[in-house]
Structure formats: structure tokens, C-alpha cells
N, C-alpha and C positions, 0 to 999 in steps of 0.2 A: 504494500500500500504506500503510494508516495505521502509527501509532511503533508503536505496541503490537504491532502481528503484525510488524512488520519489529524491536522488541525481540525478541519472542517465538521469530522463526523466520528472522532474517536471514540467519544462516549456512546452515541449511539447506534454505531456497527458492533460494540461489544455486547448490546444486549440483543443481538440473532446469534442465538445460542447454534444453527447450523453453520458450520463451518463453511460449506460449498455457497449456503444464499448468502452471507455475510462477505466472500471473498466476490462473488460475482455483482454483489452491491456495489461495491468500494471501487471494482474496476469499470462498471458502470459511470461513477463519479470520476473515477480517471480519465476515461474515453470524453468525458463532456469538458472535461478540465485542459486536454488536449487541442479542440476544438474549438472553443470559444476564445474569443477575445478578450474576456475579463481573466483575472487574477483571483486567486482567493482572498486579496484583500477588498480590491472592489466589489466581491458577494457580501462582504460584510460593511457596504458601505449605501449600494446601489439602494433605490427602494424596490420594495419587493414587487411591487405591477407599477406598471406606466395608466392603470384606471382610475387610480384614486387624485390625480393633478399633480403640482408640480412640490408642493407643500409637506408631501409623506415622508416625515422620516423614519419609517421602521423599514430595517436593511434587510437584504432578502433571505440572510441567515436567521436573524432574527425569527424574522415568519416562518424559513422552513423547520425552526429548531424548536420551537413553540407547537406547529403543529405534530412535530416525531411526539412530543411528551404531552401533548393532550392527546394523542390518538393511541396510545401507550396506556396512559391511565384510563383510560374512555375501555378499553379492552380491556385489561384487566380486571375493573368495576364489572364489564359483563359475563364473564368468566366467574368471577365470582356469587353474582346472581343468577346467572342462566346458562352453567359453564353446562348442563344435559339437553338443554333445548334449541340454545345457539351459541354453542363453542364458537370462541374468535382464536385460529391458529396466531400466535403472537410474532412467530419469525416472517410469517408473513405481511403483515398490518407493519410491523416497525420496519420493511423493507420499502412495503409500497412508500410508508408515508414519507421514510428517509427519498426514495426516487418521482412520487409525484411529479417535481416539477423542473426534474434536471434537466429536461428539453430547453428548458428558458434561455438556460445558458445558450442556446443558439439563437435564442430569438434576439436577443441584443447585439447591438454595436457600440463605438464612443463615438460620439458627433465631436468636432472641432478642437470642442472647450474638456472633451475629454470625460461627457457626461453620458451616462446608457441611456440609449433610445432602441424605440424598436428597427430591426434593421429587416431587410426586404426578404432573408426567409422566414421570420417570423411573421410578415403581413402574409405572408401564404400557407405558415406551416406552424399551425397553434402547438403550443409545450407538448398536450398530451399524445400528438405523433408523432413528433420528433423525440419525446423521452422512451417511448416502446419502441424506436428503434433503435437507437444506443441501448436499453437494457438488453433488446434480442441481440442484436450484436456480441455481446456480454454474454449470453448464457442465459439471463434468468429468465425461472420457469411463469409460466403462463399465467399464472395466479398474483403474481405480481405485475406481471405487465397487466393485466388485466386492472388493476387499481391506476396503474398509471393513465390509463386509456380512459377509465370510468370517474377518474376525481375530480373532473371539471366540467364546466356544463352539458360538454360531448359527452357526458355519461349518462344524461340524464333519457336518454335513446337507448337502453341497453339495461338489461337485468342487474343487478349490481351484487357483488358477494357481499359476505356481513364486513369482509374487512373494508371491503371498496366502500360503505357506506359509513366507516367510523371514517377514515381519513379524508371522504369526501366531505363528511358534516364537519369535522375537525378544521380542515382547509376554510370552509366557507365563513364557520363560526368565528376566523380571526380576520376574515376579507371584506365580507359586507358590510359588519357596523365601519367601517372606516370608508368605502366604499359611499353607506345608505344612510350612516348615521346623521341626526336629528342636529343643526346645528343653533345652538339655544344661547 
């Protein structure tokens, strides 16, 4: 695993306890770390969508690292409640949520001033199919790409597993009040 995704995501590739989903996460987050034009420090600088204006300062580590660990506890709590009726596989859920939205990384570029905007494969190629192709690329198995593909609105076309629906509700529950929120 290079510094950067083991800065980026060390604590939370350690908790997929399978060693093969956990190694093909990480190279997942390599392959996109490869490819983009951002640095690992500009992930921790950029803001996390270009929808909410020009004004957001939560960086897009920020939001992804917020959603691993509410989609982590969110599973858990249901595992514990209804671990006979709807078990949440956990190595799975904490991969999707860790991969969600590593597509991103291609959607941006730096304009002039050195600032992320969306650049022109992102106006054609929203995160969730550009990051199921780097994770297939990668290996990882289906059930995770599958949450990559179903955690954003393009999911809402499509049956969703229980994990694809914790990290989908996870993802949104930190996007829309900032997004939709009430300005008082």
C-alpha cells in the first residue's frame, strides 16, 4: 500500500478484516491516486462536491471519512438489532463506503488558480462509473462494486443490497443538509 492511501485510509482499510477485499481496496485507491491530478493533500483540502457553491469548506476526506464511520456504526447498530433478519456483511459496507466515491478523483481538474473544478470526463462520466471501473480493474468482487454503482442517485434505478442502502443513506445524510439546508 503506498503513504498516501495508507495516510488517507489506514485506519479504515484495517477494519476489513478480509485480507484479499482490504488489499484490493487500497489498490483500488492507488489506481485512482495514479490517475488523477490531485495529490493527497488536495483531497484533504478540495471541497467534497462542486453542488453545494463556492462557500463549502468540508474537504472531500473529511466527507469521505465521516461517511466510512457513520456507515460502520449505522451496520453495526443493525447487526446488532436484526443481525437474523438482515445481517449487514461488514467487510463489505466498510469497502463500498471506503470506494463510493473514488471515481471523483477523475472527475476533477485544477483550473488556472490551481482550484478543483469539474473537468470534461467528469461532465460525461459521473463518480459512480468511473469508480466501478477502477475497483473492477482492481479485482473487487461484485458486491462492492455494486454499492459503488448504487450510492448515488444512479442507484436509485436499481434494487439496492442492505449495505448499498447504509452507505447510500450515510453518503446522503452528510450531502443534502448542506446541499438543502434551511438558511435562517
Amino acid at each position: 500500500m503506498t503513504e498516501d492511501v495508507k495516510k488517507l485510509w489506514g485506519e479504515e482499510l484495517a477494519w476489513i478484516k478480509d485480507e484479499k477485499l482490504r488489499e484490493v481496496t487500497a489498490k483500488t485507491w492507488e489506481l485512482a491516486m495514479e490517475k488523477t491530478v490531485l495529490t493527497a493533500e488536495d483531497l484533504n483540502t478540495i471541497p467534497f462536491t462542486l453542488l453545494c457553491g463556492p462557500d463549502l469548506k468540508v474537504s472531500f476526506m473529511a466527507h469521505k471519512v465521516s461517511v466510512v464511520h457513520i456507515a460502520k456504526d449505522a451496520g453495526n447498530q443493525m447487526n446488532k438489532f436484526y443481525k437474523d433478519e438482515l445481517p449487514v456483511n461488514m467487510d463489505v459496507l466498510i469497502s463500498g463506503a471506503i470506494l463510493a466515491d473514488v471515481g471523483k478523483l477523475l472527475e476533477y481538474v485544477l483550473d488556472e488558480n490551481g482550484k478543483a473544478v469539474q473537468g470534461t470526463y467528469g461532465k460525461y462520466l459521473r463518480h459512480p462509473f468511473s469508480g466501478v471501473s477502477l475497483a473492477e480493474q482492481c479485482g473487487v468482487p461484485a458486491e462492492v462494486c455494486h454499492i459503488i454503482a448504487a450510492h448515488a442517485t444512479e442507484g436509485n434505478l436499481v434494487k439496492r443490497s442492505t449495505e448499498a442502502y447504509v452507505v447510500h443513506h450515510a453518503d446522503f445524510m452528510t450531502f443534502l443538509p448542506f446541499k438543502e439546508r434551511l438558511k435562517v
